[in-house]
C-alpha positions as CSV (number, residue, x, y, z in Angstrom):
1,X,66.3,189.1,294.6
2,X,69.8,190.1,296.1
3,X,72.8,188.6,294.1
4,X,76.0,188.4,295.0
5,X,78.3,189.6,292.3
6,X,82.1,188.2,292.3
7,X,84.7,189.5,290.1
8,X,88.8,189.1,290.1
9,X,90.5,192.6,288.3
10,X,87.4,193.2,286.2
11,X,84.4,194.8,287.4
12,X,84.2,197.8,288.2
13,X,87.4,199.0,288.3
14,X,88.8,197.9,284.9
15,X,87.9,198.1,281.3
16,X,87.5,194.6,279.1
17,X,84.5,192.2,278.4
18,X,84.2,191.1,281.2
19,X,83.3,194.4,283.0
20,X,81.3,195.3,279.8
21,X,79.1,191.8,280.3
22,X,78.7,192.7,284.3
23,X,77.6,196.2,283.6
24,X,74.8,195.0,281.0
25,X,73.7,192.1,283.9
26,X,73.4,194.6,286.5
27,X,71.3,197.4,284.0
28,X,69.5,194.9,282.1
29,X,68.1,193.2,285.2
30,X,67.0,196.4,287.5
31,X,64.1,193.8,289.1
32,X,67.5,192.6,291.0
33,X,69.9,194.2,293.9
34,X,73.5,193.6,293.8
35,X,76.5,193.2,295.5
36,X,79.7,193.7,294.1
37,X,82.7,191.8,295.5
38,X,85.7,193.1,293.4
39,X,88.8,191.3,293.9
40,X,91.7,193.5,293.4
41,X,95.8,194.4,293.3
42,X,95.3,197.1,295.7
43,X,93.0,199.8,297.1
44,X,91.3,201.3,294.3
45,X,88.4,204.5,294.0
46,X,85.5,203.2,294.4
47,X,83.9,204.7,290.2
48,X,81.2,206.7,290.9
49,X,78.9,205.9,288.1
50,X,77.7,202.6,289.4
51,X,74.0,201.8,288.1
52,X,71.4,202.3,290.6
53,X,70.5,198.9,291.9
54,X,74.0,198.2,292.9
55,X,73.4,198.4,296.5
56,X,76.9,197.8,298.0
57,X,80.8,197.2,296.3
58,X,83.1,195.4,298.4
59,X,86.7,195.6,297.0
60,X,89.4,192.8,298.4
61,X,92.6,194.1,298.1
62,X,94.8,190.5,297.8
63,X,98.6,192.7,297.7
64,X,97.4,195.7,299.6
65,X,100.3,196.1,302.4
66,X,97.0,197.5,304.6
67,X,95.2,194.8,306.2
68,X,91.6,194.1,305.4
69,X,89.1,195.9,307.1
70,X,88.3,194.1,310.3
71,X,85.0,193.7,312.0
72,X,84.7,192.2,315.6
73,X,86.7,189.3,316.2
74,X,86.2,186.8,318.9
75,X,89.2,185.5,319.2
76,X,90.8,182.1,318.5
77,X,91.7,179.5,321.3
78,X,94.4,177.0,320.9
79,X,92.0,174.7,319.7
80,X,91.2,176.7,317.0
81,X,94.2,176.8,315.9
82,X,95.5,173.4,316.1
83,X,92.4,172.5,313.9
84,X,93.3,175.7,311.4
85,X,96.6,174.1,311.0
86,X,95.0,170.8,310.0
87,X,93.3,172.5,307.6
88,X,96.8,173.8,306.5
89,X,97.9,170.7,306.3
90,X,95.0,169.1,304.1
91,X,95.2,172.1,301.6
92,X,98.6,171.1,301.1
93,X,98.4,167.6,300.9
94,X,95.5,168.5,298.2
95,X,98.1,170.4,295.9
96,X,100.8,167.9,296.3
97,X,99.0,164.7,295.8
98,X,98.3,164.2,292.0
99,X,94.5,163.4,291.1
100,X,92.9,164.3,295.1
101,X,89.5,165.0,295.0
102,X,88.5,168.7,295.1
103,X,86.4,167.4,298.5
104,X,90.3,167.4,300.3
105,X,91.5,171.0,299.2
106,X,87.8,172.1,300.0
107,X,87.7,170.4,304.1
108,X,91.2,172.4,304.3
109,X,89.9,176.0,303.1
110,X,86.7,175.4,304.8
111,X,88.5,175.1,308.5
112,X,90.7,177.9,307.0
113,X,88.0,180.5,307.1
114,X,86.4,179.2,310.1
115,X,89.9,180.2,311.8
116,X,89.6,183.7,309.5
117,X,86.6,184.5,310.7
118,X,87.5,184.9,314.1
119,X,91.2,186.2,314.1
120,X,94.3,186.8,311.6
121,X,94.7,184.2,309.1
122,X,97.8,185.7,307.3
123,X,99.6,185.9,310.6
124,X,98.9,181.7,310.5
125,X,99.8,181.1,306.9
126,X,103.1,183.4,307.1
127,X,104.2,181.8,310.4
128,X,107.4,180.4,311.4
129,X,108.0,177.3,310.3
130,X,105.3,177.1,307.5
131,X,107.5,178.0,304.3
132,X,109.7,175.3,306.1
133,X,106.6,172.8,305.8
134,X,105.5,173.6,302.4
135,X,109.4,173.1,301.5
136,X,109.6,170.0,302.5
137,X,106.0,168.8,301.3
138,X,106.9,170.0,298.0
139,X,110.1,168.6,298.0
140,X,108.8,165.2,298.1
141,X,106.0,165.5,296.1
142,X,108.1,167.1,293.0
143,X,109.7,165.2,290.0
144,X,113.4,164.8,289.9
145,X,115.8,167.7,289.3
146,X,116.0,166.3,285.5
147,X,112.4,167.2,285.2
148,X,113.2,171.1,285.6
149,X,112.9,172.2,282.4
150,X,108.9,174.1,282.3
151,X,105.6,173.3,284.1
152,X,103.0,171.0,281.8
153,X,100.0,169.4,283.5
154,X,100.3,168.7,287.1
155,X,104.0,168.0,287.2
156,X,105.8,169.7,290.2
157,X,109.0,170.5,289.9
158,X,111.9,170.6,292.1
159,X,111.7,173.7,295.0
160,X,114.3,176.3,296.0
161,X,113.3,177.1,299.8
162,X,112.9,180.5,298.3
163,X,110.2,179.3,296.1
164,X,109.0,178.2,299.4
165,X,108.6,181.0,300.9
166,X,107.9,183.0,298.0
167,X,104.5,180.4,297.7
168,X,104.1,181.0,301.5
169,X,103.5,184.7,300.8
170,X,101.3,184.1,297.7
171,X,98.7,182.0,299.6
172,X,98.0,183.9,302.3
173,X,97.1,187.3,300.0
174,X,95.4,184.4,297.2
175,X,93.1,183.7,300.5
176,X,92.4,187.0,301.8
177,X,88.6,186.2,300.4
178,X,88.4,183.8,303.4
179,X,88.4,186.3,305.8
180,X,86.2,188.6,304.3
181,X,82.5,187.9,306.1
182,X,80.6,185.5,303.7
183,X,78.1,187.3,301.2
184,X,74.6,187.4,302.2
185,X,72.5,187.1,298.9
186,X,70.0,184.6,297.5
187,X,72.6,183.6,295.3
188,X,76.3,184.4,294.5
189,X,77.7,184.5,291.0
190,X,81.3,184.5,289.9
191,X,82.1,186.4,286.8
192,X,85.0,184.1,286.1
193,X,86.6,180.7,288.1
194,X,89.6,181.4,290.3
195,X,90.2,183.0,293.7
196,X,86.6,185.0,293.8
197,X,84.6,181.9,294.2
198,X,86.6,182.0,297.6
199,X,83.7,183.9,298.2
200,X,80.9,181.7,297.1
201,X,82.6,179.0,299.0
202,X,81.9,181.0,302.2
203,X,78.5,182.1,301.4
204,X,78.1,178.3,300.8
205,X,79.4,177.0,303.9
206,X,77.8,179.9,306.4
207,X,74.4,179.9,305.0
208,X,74.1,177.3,302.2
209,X,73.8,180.5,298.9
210,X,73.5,178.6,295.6
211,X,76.1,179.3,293.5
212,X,76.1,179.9,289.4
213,X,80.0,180.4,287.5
214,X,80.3,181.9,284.4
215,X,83.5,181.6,282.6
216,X,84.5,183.7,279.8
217,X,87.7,182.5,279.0
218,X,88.9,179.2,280.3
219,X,90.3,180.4,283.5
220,X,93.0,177.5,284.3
221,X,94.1,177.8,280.3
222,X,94.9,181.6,280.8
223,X,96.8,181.1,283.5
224,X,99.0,178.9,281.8
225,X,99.4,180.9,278.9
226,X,99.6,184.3,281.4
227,X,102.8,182.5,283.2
228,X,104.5,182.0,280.0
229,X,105.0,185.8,280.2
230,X,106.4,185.9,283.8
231,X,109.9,185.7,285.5
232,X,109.4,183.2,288.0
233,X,111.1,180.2,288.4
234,X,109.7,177.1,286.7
235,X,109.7,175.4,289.9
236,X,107.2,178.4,291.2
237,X,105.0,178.3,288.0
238,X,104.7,174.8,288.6
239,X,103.3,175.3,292.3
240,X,101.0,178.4,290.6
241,X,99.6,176.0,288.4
242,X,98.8,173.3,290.6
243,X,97.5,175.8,292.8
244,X,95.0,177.1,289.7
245,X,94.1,173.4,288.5
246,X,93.2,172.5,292.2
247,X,91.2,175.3,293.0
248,X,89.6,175.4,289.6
249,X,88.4,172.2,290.1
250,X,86.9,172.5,293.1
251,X,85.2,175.5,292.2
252,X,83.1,173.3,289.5
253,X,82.7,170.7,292.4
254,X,80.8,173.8,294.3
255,X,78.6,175.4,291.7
256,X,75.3,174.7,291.7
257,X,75.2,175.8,288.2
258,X,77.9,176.9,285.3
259,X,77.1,179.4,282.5
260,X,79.6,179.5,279.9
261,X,80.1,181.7,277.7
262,X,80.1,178.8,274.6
263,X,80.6,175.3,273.7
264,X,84.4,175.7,273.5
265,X,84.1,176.4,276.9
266,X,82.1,173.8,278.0
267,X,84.4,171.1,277.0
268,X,86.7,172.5,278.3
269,X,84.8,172.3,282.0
270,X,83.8,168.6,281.5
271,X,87.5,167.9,280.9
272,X,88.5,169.1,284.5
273,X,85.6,167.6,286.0
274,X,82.8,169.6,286.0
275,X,79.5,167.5,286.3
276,X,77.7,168.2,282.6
277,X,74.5,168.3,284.0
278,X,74.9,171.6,285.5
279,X,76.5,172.9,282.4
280,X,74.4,175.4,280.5
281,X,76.5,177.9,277.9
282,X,75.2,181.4,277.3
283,X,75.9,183.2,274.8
284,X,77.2,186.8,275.3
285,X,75.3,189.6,273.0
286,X,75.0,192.9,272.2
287,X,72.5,195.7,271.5
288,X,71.9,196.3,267.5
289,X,71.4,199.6,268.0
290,X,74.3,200.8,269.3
291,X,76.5,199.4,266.4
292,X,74.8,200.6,263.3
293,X,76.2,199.4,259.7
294,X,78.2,201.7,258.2
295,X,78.1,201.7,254.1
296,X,80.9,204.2,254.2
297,X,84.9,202.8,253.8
298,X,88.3,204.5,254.5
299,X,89.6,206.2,251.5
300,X,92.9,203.9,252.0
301,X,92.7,199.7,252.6
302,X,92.8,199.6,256.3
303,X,92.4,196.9,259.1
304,X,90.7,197.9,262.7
305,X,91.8,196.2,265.8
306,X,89.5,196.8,269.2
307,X,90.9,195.4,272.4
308,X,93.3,195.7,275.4
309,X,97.1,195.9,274.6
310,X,97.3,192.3,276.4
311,X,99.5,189.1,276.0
312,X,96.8,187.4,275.3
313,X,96.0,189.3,272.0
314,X,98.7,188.5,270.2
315,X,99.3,191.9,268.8
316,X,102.8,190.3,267.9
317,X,101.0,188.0,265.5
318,X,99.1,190.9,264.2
319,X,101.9,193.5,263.8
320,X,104.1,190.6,262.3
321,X,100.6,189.4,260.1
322,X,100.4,193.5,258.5
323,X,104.0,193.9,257.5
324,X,103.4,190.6,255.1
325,X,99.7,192.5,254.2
326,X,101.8,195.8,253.0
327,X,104.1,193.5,251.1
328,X,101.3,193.2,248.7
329,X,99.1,196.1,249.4
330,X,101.5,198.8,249.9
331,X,99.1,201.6,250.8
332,X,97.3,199.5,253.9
333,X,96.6,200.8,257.0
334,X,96.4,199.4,260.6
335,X,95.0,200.8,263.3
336,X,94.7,199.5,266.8
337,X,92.3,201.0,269.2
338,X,92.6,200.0,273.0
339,X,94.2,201.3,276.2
340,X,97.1,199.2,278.3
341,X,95.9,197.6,281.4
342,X,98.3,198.6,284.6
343,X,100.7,196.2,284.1
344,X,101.1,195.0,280.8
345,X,103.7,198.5,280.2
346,X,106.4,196.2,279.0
347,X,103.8,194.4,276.5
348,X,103.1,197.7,275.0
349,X,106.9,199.1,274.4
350,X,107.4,195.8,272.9
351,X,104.5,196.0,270.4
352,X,106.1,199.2,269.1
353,X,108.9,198.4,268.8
354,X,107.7,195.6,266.9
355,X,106.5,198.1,264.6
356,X,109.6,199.6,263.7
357,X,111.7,196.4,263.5
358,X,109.1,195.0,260.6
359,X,109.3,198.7,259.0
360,X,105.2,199.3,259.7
361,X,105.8,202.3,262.0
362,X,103.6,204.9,260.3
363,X,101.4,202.9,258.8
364,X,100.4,200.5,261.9
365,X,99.3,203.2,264.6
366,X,98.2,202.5,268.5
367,X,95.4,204.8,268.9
368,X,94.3,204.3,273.2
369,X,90.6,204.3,274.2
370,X,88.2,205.2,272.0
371,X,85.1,207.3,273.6
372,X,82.9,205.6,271.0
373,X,84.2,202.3,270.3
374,X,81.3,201.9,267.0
375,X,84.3,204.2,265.2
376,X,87.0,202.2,265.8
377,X,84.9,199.3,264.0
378,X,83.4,201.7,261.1
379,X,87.2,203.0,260.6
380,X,88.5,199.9,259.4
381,X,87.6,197.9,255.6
382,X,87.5,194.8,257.8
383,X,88.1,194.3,261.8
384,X,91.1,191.3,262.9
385,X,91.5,189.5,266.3
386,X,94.2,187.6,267.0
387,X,93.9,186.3,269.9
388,X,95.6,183.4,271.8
389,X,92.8,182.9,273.8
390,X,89.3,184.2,274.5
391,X,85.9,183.6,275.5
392,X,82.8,184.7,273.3
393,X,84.5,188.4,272.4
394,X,82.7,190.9,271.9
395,X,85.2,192.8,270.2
396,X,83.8,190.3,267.3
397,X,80.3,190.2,267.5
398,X,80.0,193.9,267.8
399,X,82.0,194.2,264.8
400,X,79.7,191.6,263.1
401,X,76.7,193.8,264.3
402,X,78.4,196.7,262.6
403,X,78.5,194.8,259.4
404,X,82.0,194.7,258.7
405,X,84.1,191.7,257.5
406,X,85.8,189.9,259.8
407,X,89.2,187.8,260.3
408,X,89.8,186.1,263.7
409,X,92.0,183.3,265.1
410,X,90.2,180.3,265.9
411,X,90.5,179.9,269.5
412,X,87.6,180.1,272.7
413,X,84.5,180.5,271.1
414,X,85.6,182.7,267.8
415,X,84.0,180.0,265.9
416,X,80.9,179.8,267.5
417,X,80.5,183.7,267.4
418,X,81.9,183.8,263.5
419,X,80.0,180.9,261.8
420,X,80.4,180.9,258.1
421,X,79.9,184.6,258.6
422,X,83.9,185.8,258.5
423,X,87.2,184.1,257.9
424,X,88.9,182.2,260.9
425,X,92.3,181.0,260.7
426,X,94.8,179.3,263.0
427,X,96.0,181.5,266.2
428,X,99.8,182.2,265.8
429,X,100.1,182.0,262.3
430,X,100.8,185.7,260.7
431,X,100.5,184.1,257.4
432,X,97.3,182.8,257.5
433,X,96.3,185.9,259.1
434,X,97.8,188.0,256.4
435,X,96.3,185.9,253.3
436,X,92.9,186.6,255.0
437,X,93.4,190.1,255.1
438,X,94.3,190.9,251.8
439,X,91.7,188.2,250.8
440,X,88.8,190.4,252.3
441,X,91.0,193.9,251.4
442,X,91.0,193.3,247.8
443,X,87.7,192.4,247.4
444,X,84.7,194.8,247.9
445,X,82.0,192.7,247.3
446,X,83.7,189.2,249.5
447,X,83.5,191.9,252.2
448,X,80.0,193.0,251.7
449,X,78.8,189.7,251.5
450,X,80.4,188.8,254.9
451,X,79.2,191.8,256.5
452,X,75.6,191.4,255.4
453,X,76.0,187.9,256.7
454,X,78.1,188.7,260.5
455,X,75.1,191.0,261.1
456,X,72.4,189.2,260.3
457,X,74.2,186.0,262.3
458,X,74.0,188.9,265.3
459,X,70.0,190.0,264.9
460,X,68.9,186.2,265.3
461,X,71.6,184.9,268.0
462,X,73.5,187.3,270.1
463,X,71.7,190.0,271.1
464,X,71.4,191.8,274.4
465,X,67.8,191.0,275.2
466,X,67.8,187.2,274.5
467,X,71.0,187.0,276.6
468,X,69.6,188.9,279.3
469,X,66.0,187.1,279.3
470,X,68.4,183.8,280.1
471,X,69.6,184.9,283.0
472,X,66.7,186.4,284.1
473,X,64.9,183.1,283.7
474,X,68.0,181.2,285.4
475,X,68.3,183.6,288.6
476,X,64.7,182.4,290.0
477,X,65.3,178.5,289.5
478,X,68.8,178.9,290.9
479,X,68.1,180.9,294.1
480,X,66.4,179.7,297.0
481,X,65.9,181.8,300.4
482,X,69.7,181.5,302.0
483,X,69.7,181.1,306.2
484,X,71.5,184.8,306.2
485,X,71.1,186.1,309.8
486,X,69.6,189.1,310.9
């Protein structure tokens, strides 16, 4: 079977779970060929230790100033243009009429790739007068200028003609996957909701692909917390966000099938209108084997943390969480092991110097990547996560499979993965956090009976094989011959 892999800054060009759950898809089901459609900032190398049955990797550079490769065009008449420019028109009425059915926003991007497929669609989105339209469009669809205080829901506020036309240049590189020809598979699958089921759309509409969505996170949730970090206007993050809900929505519309990754999740889905008949969560897991137990502890009390240096981490709450953990353990140790994604540069200065303004510099240490990420987990008493949001981490349940104690926010599926197996407390809290800690840090025999538990909790429910025996049971009743010609 050929699948059609669709992934947005993940897969295979960056580190995370995400790219860790694709590369054990791909090698766990070798009976299977793959695409890869990697959504990206810009050009990037194409890794050269790919596994053998991906057959082709397609990156889609959305903020690349080189345009995307181009294959023949034929050409658009004025007709063709006229009826692209309707489907401008319905887009936009789709994210600025509260409530419009997904079917509105998909009729518009539908006659927006047609119009792709045979000539320049940025040249269209970016032309005169169309940051003049959107202007005015949103202008009258936004709440009054008392409203402007930050985006929540679907409210739009107020425009500047430069948010305008700063929204004008964000659609036309958030569609670049229109005009990339449609993937020919026997089925597509999105690694996450958002602008790579652009893609399945396509594949959809030219040759009628089924399409499955898995969602790690809650994509539409992330982006609201994500924007909370940026320095665009509120107005803008309001358009962003309609933008997100919209096309989040109609991506659920689309799927023939969605495979969260838990229950959290799931709710989440049936809350922005995803049919719960096609709803089916899946469980992430991981291989025993590689994550022995390890009966040996640090000589000193010490807390391991495995992740990205991200936002969404929380590493404020953690940092603030230890300072209140040396308070009563004086001798504790905290040590972070992860690398910082391009981008988040500012995020990582501001953890450490976090550090140094609770007085844990020295004691709290960011240690990068870790070759063999089992010793970051067997360096720690216990493992912590923090997080503001996730999916199913794995950073958890390969701790658990390790055998260490555990203390994790309860947020995405944390509790799910965690059952009465380790200690979950309220995200943002650095108190609860740090009671935990020193609750598992003082006592040698609460943490042994936790680890013996998190592991066992792994062995029966999330391991590698019985999460990759689901998909490969799902792929053949999903997929059906798709009208790809020759």
């Amino acid at each position: 079977m050929h699948v059609a892999l669709l992934c947005e800054g993940t897969y295979p060009h960056a580190g995370g779970g995400v790219s860790v759950w694709c590369d054990q898809l791909i090698r766990g089901l070798p009976e299977h060929r793959f695409q890869v459609y990697a959504l990206t900032a810009q050009h990037e190398v194409t890794p050269g230790d790919l596994p053998e049955n991906v057959q082709r990797l397609e990156s889609v550079p959305l903020w690349s100033l080189q345009p995307l490769p181009r294959r023949a065009r034929t050409g658009a008449g004025h007709a063709d243009r006229r009826d692209a420019l309707d489907g401008f028109a319905q887009l936009m009425y789709a994210l600025f009429t509260p409530g419009s059915d997904p079917e509105v926003m998909l009729g518009g991007l539908r006659r927006l790739h047609t119009y792709a497929q045979a000539t320049d669609l940025e040249a269209l989105l970016t032309g005169r007068g169309r940051a003049e339209q959107i202007y005015d469009l949103w202008s009258r669809a936004a709440q009054p200028t008392r409203s402007q205080q930050r985006p929540e829901g679907d409210l739009l506020l107020q425009p500047t003609l430069a948010d305008a036309v700063q929204a004008t240049l964000w659609l036309s590189r958030f569609l670049r996957p229109l005009s990339v020809r449609p993937p020919a598979a026997d089925l597509t699958h999105a690694t996450g909701n958002g602008l790579s089921t652009l893609l399945a759309f396509t594949a959809k509409w030219a040759y009628g692909t089924p399409f499955v969505l898995t969602e790690h996170g809650i994509y539409l949730r992330e982006r609201y917390l994500e924007l909370r970090f940026t320095s665009h206007s509120p107005a803008f993050k309001s358009f962003l966000l309609r933008f997100y809900g919209c096309l989040t929505r109609a991506a659920y519309r689309m799927a023939d099938l969605i495979t969260p990754g838990s229950r959290y999740n799931e709710r989440w889905e049936v809350r922005e209108g995803a049919d719960p008949a096609r709803i089916m969560a899946v469980y992430n897991g991981v291989n025993p084997a590689a994550f022995p137990p390890s009966a040996a502890e640090p000589a000193q009390p010490t807390i391991s943390w495995v992740g990205r240096i991200d936002p969404l981490k929380d590493l404020e709450t953690l940092i603030r969480a230890f300072a209140l953990v040396r308070e009563q353990l004086p001798g504790a140790q905290l040590r972070m092991f992860g690398s910082v994604p391009r981008g988040n540069e500012d995020y990582a200065r501001f953890c450490h110097s976090l550090t140094q303004e609770v007085g844990v510099q020295g004691s709290a240490t960011f240690e990068g990547h870790v070759p063999a990420v089992v010793d970051a987990y067997h360096a720690g008493h216990m493992v912590a996560l923090t997080s503001i949001s996730e999916g199913f981490p794995y950073t958890l349940i390969e701790a658990m499979a390790t055998g260490r104690a555990t203390v994790s926010t309860d947020v995405g599926g944390v509790s799910e993965a965690v059952g009465e197996a380790g200690l979950v407390v309220p995200s943002r809290d650095p108190h609860a956090v740090a009671r935990a800690c020193v609750q598992l840090l003082s006592s040698a025999p609460l943490r042994e009976r936790l680890g013996r538990a998190a592991r066992q909790r792994v062995l029966s429910q999330f391991t590698l094989d019985s999460f990759l025996d689901v998909y490969r049971g799902l792929y053949p009743q999903v997929a059906r011959p798709a009208r790809v010609p020759a």
